[in-house]
Structures are given as structure tokens and as C-alpha cells.
FINURO-641238 format. One line per field, with one value per atom (N, C-alpha, C): residue in one letter; atom name; x, z, y. Coordinates in pm, whole numbers, plus 50000, padded with zeros to 5 digits. Each point is the difference from the previous one (the first is absolute). Example, Ala and Ser with C-alpha at 12.3 -4.5 7.8 and 13.67 -1.06 7.14 Angstrom:
rest A_A_A_S_S_S
atom N_CA_C_N_CA_C
east 51319_49911_50090_49965_50082_49923
up 50780_50000_50000_49928_50006_50073
north 49431_50119_50120_50105_50119_50109
This chain:
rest X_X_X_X_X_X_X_X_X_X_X_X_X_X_X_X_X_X_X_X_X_X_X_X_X_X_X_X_X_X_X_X_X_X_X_X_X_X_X_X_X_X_X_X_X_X_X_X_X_X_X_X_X_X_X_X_X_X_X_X_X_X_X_X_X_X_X_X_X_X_X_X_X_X_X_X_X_X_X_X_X_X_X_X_X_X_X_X_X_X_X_X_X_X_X_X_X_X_X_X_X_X_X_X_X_X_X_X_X_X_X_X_X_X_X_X_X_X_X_X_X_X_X_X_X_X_X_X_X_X_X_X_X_X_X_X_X_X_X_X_X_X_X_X_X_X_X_X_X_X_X_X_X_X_X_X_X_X_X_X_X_X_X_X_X_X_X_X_X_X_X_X_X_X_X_X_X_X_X_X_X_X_X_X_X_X_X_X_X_X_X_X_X_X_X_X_X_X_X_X_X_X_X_X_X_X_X_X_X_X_X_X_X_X_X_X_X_X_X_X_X_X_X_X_X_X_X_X_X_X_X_X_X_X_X_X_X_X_X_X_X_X_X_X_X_X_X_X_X_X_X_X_X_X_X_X_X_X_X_X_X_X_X_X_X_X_X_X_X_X_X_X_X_X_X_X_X_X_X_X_X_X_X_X_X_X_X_X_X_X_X_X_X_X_X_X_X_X_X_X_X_X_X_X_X_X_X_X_X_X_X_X_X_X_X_X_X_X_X_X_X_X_X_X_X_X_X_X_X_X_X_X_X_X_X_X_X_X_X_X_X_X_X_X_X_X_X_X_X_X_X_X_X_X_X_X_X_X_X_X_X_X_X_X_X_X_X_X_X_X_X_X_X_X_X_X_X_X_X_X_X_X_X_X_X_X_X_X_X_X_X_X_X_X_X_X_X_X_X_X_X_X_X_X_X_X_X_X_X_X_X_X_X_X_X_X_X_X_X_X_X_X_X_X_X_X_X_X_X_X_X_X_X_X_X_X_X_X_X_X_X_X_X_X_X_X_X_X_X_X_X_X_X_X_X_X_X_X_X_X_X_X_X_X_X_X_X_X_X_X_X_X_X_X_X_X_X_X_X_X_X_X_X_X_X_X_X_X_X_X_X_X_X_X_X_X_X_X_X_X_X_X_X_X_X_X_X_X_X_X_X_X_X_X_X_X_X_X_X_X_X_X_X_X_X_X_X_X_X_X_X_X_X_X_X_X_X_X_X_X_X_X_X_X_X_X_X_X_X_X_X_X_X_X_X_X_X_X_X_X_X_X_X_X_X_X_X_X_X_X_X_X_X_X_X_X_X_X_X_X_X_X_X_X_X_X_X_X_X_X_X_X_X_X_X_X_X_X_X_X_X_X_X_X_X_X_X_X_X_X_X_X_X_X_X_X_X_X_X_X_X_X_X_X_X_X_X_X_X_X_X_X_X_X_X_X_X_X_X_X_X_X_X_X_X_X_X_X_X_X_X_X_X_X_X_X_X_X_X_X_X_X_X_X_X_X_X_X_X_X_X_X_X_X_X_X_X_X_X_X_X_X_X_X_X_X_X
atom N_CA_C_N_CA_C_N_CA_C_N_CA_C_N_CA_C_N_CA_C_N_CA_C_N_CA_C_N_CA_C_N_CA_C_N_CA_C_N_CA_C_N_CA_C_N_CA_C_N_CA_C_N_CA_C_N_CA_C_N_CA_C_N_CA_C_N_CA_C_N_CA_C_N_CA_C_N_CA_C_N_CA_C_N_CA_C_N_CA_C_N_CA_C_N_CA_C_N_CA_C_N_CA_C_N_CA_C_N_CA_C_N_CA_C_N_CA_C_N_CA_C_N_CA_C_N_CA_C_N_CA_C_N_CA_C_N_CA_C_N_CA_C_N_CA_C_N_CA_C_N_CA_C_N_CA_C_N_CA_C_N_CA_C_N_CA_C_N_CA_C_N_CA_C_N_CA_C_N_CA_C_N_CA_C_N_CA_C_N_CA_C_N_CA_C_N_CA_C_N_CA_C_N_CA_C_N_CA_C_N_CA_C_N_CA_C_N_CA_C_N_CA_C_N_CA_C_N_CA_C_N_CA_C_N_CA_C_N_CA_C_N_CA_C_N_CA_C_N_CA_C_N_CA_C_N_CA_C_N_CA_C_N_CA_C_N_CA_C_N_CA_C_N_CA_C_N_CA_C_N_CA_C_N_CA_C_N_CA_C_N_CA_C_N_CA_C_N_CA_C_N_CA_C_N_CA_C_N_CA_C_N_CA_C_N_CA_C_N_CA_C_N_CA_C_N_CA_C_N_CA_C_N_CA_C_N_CA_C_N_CA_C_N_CA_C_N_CA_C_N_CA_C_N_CA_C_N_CA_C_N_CA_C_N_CA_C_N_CA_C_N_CA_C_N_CA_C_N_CA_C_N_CA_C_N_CA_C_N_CA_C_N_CA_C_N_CA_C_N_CA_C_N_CA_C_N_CA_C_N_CA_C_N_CA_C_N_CA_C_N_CA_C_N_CA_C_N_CA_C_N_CA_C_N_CA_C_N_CA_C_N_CA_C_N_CA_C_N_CA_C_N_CA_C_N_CA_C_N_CA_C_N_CA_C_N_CA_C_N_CA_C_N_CA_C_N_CA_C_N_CA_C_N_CA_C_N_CA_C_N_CA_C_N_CA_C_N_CA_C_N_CA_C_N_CA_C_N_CA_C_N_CA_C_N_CA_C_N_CA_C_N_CA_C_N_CA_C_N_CA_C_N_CA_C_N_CA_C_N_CA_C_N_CA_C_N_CA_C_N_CA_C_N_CA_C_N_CA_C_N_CA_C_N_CA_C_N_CA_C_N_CA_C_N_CA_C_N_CA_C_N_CA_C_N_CA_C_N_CA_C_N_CA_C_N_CA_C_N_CA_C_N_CA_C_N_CA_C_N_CA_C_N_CA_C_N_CA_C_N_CA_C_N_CA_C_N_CA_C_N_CA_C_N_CA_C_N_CA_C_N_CA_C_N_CA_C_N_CA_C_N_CA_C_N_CA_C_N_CA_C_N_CA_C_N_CA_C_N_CA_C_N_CA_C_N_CA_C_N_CA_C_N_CA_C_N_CA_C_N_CA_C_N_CA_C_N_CA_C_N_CA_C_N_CA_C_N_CA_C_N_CA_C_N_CA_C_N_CA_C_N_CA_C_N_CA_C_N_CA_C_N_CA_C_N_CA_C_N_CA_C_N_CA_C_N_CA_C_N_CA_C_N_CA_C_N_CA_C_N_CA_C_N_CA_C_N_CA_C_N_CA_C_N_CA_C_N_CA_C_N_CA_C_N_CA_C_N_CA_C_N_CA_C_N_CA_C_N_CA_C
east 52066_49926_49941_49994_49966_49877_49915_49857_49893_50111_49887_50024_49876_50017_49989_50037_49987_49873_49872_49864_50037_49950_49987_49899_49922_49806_50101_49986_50013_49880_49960_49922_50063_49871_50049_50038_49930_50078_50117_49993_50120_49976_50144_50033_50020_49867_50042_50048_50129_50077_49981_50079_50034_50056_50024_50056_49927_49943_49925_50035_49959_50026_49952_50003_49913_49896_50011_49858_49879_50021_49965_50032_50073_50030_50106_49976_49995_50175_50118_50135_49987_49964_50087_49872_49982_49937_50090_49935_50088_49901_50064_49906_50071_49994_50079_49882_50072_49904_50069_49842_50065_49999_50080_50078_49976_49820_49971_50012_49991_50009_50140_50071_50162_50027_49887_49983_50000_49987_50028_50111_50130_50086_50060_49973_50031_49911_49857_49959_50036_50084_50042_50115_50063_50126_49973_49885_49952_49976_49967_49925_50103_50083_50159_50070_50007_50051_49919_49871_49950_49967_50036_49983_50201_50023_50156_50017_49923_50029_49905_49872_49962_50050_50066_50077_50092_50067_50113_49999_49860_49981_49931_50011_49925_50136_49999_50083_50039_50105_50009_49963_50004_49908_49878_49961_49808_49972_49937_49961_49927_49974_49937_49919_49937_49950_49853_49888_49877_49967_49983_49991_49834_49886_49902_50011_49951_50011_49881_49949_49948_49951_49890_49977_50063_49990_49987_50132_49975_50140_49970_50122_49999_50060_50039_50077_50143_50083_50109_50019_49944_49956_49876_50064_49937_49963_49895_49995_49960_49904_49964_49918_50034_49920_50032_49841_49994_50012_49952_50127_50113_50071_50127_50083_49955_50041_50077_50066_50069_49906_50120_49933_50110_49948_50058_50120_50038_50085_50036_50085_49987_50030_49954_50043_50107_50113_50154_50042_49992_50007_49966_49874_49958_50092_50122_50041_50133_50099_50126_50049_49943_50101_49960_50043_49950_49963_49871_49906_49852_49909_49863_49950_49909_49880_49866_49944_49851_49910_49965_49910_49858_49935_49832_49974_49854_49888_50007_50050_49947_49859_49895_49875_49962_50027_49977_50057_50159_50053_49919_49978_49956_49821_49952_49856_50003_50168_50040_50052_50091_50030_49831_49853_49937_49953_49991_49925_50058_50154_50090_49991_50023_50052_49857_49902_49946_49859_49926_49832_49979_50025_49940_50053_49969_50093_49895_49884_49888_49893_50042_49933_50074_49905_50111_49992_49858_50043_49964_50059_49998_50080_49970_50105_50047_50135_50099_50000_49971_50035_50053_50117_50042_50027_50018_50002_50122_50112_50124_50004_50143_50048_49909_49974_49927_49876_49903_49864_50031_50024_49964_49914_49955_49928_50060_50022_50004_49881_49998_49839_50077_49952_50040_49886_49995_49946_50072_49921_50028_50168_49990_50103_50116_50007_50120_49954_50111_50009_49961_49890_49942_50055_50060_49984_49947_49908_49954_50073_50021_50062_50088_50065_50102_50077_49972_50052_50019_49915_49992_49859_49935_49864_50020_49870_50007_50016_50083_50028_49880_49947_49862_50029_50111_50080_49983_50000_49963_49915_49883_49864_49960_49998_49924_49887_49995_49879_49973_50104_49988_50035_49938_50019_50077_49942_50075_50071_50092_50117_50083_50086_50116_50101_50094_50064_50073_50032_50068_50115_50121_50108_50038_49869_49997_49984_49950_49974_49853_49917_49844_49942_49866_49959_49874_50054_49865_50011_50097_49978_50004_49943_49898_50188_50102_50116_50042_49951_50065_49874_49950_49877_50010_49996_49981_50089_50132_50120_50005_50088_50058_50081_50067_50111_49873_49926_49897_49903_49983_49893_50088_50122_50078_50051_50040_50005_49862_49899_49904_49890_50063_49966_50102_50143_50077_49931_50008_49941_49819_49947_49892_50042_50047_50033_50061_50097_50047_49895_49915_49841_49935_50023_49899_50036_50157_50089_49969_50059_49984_49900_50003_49898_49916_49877_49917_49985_49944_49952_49837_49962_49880_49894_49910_49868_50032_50119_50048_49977_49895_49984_50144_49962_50150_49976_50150_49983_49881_49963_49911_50080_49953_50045_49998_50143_50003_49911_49922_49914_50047_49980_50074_50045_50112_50054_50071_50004_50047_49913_49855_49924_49895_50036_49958_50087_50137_50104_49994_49946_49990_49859_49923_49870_50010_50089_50034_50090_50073_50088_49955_49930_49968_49867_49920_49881_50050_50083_50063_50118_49998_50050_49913_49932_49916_50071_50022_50034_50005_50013_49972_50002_50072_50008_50021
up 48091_50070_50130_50116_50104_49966_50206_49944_50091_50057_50101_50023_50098_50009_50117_50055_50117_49973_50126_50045_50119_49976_50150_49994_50123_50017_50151_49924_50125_50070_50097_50074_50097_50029_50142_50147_50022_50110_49994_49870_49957_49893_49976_49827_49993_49934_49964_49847_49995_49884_49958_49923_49973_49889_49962_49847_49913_49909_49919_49861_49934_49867_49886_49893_49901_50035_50026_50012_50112_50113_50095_50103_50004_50094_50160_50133_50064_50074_49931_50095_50151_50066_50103_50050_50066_50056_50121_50019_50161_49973_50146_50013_50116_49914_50143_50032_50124_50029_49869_49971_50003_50047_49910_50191_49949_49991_49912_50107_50158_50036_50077_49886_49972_49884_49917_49887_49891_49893_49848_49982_50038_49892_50090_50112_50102_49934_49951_49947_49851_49913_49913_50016_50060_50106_49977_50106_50031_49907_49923_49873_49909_49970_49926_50087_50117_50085_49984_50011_49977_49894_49869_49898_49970_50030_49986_50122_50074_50081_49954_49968_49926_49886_49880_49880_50037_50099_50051_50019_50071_50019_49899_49879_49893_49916_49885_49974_49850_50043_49862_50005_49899_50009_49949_50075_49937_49875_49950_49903_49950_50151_49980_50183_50046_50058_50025_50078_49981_50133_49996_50118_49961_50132_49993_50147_49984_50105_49984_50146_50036_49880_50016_49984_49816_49925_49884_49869_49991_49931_49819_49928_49908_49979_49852_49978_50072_49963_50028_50127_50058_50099_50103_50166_50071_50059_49937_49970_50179_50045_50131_50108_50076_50147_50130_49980_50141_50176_49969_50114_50050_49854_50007_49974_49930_49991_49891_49949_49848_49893_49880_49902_49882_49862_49877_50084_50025_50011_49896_49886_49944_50020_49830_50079_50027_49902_50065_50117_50069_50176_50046_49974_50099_50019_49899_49953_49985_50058_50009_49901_49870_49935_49860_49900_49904_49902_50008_49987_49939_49935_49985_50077_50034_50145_49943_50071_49939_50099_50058_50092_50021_50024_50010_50130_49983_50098_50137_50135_50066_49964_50054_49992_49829_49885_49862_49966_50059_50011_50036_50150_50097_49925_49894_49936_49885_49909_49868_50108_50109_50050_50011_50057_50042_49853_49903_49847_49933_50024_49935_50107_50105_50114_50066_50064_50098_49990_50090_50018_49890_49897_49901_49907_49935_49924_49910_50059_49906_49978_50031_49939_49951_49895_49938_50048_50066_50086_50106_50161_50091_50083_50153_50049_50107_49987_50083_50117_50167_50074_50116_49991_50158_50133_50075_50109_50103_49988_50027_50054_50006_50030_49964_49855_49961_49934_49928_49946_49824_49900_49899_49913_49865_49927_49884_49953_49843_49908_49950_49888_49883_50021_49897_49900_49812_49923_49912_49958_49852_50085_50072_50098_49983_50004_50015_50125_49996_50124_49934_50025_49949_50122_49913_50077_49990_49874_49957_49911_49964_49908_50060_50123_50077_50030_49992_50056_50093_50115_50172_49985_49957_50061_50128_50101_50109_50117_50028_50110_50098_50032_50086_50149_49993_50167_50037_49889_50035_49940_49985_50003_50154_49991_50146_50057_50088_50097_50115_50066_50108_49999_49885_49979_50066_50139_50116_50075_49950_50062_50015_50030_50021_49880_49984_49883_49992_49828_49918_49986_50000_49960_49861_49897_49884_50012_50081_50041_49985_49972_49993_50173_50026_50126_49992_50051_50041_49898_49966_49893_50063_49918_50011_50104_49976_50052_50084_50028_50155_50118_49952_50098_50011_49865_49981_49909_50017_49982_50094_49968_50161_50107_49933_50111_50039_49919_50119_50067_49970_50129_50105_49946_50152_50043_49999_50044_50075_49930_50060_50136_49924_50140_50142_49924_50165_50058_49954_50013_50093_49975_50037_50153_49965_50142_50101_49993_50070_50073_49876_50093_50086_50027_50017_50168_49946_50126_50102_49923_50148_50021_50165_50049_49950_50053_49861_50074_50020_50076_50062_50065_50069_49902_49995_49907_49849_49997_49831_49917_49888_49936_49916_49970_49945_49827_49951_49855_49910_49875_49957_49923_49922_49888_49883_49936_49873_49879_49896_49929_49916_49888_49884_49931_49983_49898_49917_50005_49847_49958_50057_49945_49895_50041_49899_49933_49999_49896_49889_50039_49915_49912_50073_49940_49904_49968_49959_49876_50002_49886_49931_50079_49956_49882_50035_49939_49806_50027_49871_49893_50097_49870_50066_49862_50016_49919_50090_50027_49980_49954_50026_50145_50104_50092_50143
north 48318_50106_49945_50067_49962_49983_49896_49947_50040_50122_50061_50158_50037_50171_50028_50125_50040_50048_50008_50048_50063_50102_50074_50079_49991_50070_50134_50112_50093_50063_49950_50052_50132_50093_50089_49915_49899_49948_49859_49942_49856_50000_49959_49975_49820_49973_49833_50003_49833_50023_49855_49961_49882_49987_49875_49944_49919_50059_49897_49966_49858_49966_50074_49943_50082_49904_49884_49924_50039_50126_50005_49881_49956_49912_50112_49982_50095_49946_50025_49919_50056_50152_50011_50130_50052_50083_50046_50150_50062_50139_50111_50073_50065_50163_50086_50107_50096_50113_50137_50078_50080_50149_50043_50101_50140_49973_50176_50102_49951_50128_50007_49959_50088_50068_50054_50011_49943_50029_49963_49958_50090_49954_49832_50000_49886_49871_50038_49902_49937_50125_49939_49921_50066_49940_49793_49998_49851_49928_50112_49873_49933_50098_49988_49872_49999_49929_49912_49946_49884_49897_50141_49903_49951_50061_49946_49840_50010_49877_49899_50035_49854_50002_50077_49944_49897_50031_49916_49886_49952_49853_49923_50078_49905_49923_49964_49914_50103_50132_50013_50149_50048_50167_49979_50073_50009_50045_49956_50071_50124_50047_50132_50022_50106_50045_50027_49994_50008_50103_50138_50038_50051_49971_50060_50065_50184_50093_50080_50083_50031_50186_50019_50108_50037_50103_50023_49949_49958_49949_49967_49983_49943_49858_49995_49887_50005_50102_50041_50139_50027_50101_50045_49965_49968_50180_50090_50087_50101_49926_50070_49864_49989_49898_50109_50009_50104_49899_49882_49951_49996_49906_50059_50117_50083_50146_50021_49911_50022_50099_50034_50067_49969_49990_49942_49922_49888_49947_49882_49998_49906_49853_49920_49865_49984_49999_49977_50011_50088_50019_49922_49921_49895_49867_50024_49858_50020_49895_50031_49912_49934_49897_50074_49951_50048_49885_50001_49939_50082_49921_50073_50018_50161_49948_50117_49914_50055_50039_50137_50016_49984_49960_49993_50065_50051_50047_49883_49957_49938_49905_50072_49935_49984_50016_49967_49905_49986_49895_49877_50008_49893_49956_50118_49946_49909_50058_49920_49859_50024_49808_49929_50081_49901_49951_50093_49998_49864_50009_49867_49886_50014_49893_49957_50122_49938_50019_50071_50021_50042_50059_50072_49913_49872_49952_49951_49995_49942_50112_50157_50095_50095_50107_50062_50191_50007_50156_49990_50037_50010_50115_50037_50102_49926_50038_49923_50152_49915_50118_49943_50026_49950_50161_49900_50142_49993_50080_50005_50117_50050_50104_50155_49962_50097_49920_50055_49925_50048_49902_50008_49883_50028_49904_50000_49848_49982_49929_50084_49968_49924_49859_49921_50009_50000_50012_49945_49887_49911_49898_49974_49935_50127_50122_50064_50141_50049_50106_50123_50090_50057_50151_50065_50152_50156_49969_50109_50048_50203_50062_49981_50080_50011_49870_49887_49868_50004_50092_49966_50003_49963_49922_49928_49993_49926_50045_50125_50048_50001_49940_50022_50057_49970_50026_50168_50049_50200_50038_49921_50011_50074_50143_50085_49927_49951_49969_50075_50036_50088_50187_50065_50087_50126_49991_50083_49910_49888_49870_50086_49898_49991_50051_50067_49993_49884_49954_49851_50062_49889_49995_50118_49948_50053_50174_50041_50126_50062_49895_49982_49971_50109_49966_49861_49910_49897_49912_49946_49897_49845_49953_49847_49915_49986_49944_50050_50104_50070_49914_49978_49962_49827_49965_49846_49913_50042_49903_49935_49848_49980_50064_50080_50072_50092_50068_50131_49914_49838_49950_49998_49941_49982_50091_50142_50104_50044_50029_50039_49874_49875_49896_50056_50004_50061_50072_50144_50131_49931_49949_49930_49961_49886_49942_50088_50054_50116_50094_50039_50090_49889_49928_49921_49932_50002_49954_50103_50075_50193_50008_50060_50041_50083_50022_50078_50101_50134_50041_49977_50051_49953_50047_49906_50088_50004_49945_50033_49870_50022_49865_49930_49887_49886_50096_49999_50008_49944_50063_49915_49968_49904_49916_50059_50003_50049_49992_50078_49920_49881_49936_49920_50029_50063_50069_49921_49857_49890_49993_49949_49995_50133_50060_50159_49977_49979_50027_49878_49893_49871_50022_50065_50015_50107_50086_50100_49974_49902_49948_49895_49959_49763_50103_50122_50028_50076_50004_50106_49836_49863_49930_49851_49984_49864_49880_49850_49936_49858_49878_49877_49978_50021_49969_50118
């Protein structure tokens, strides 16, 4: 039996992959764009294509598949990501060999790697929150990935802050990731600089400054799960 698996983390803006042992030992890493705004089926497209090219350079067939993706999913079905725009797509599609593959939550994923591997290794509940493409949380409890009834716990990312905002991907107005992901700082930093560049008119004051809208949204989630860390 082979002694390693394909990993692949799909993000809205890159998909990092690699090949790993059963020991966690890390053979090969790589990392493409991906190409959501050519749609969905283009991104399943990529992913198929990428896990077929790191199988290739391992020594052998894998022994299976590890895909963690964005937005609502199961074990076997990557159900809705209002980034990427998919809906029930199962696992098989993602995967051109036939082989096992097992889907996980993105960020639940990346809270069970720190729980086993990294920062969280010497406590047993904490919230894992990183800030990407979109904003989610994994509430680790008793060292595992905790998602509530539904098993999407965490979403903090469409937590409303800006009630009369902007409309979300998701089809919610003003939520906490339209404002304070990385892609909406750096959108809304362009959008910034640009006012700022042009001439203003005369008498006309400079933009003001947006309020904090991570920070309401962190204060808003971090308050509803208490923590070791």
C-alpha cells in the first residue's frame, strides 16, 4: 500500500497542495491560482488537474486524497461556497484517480492541523481564525473541530456589521468579510487610494475612515466561545 496522500487546501484566491506520509512528514509542496472568476465548474476543472499532477510525482499511487474547501461542505460533498459559487458538488469530481478522498471544512481543517501539529498542541479548546479570501472560525473543543448541530459552526465571516453595507457574495447585506477579509481590505485600500489620488473638488472634505468592522466582528464571535487561548 502506498505511504503517502495527496493534500490540497482550496482557497478563493490559491490552492496549496502537496504530498504527505502517514507520518506527516511533508515530500513536495506547490501552489496554483484559482480561477473563481471563471467560475465553478473551471475551478473544479483546476483542482482535478492539480491533484492529478501532484499524484504523479509521488512514487506510486496515493493512497487516498485530503481535500479541505471553502464554505459548507461535508465529508463527501462540497455543498455551497459563496466565493466560489459551487453547489452539492461531490467528492469524486474533485479527483481523477480512483482512490479514497475525504473532504473537510477549509478553516476546521487548518484548526484540527494546529490542534495535532502546531499552536494549539498544548491546549485542548481554542478558536482557530485566519483571515483570507473569506473570514471563518474553527472552535476547537476537547482537541477536536467542533461545529455545532449543523456541522458549520464558525462562519463568523456573515456575521452583519454593516447593516445598510454593501451586499455579500452570500446574498446577505453587510457582512463582517465583505468589509474585513483580505481581498475586501485590498479592494477597498485600491478604491481608497484612487479617491485620494483624484482631484477632489474644492471645499470637499477627504473620505473618512471606515469604522472597524473586524474588530466588531471578532468581538462578536471570540464573546459567544470561551477559550484557553
Amino acid at each position: 500500500m502506498s505511504s503517502f496522500v495527496v493534500a490540497l487546501d482550496v482557497g478563493g484566491t490559491s490552492m496549496k497542495g502537496g504530498l504527505v506520509t502517514s507520518a506527516g512528514e511533508i515530500l513536495l509542496t506547490d501552489r496554483r491560482a484559482t480561477p473563481r472568476e471563471q467560475g465553478p465548474e473551471a475551478v473544479v476543472e483546476t483542482i482535478r488537474s492539480f491533484i492529478g499532477d501532484l499524484a504523479a510525482r509521488g512514487d506510486g499511487v496515493p493512497a487516498g486524497v485530503g481535500l479541505a474547501v471553502p464554505g459548507l461542505v461535508t465529508a463527501d460533498t462540497a455543498l455551497y461556497s459563496a466565493n466560489i459559487g459551487w453547489r452539492d458538488v461531490p467528492a469524486a469530481a474533485f479527483v481523477p484517480l480512483d482512490v479514497p478522498v475525504m473532504l473537510g471544512h477549509d478553516v476546521r481543517t487548518g484548526g484540527l492541523a494546529e490542534s495535532v501539529l502546531g499552536a494549539g498542541r498544548t491546549v485542548s479548546d481554542f478558536l482557530f481564525l485566519p483571515i483570507g479570501t473569506g473570514i471563518a472560525g474553527a472552535m476547537i473543543v476537547n482537541g477536536e473541530p467542533y461545529g455545532g448541530a449543523s456541522g458549520w459552526g464558525g462562519e463568523i465571516g456573515h456575521i452583519p456589521v454593516f447593516p445598510d453595507g454593501e451586499t455579500c457574495a452570500c446574498g446577505q447585506v453587510g457582512c463582517l468579510e465583505t468589509y474585513a477579509s483580505a481581498s475586501a481590505v485590498a479592494r477597498r485600500y485600491a478604491a481608497r487610494v484612487a479617491s485620494l489620488a483624484a482631484p477632489a473638488p474644492s471645499g470637499l472634505p477627504l473620505p473618512a475612515r471606515p469604522p472597524n468592522r473586524l474588530r466588531a466582528g471578532l468581538v462578536n464571535g471570540v464573546e459567544r466561545f470561551t477559550c484557553d487561548f
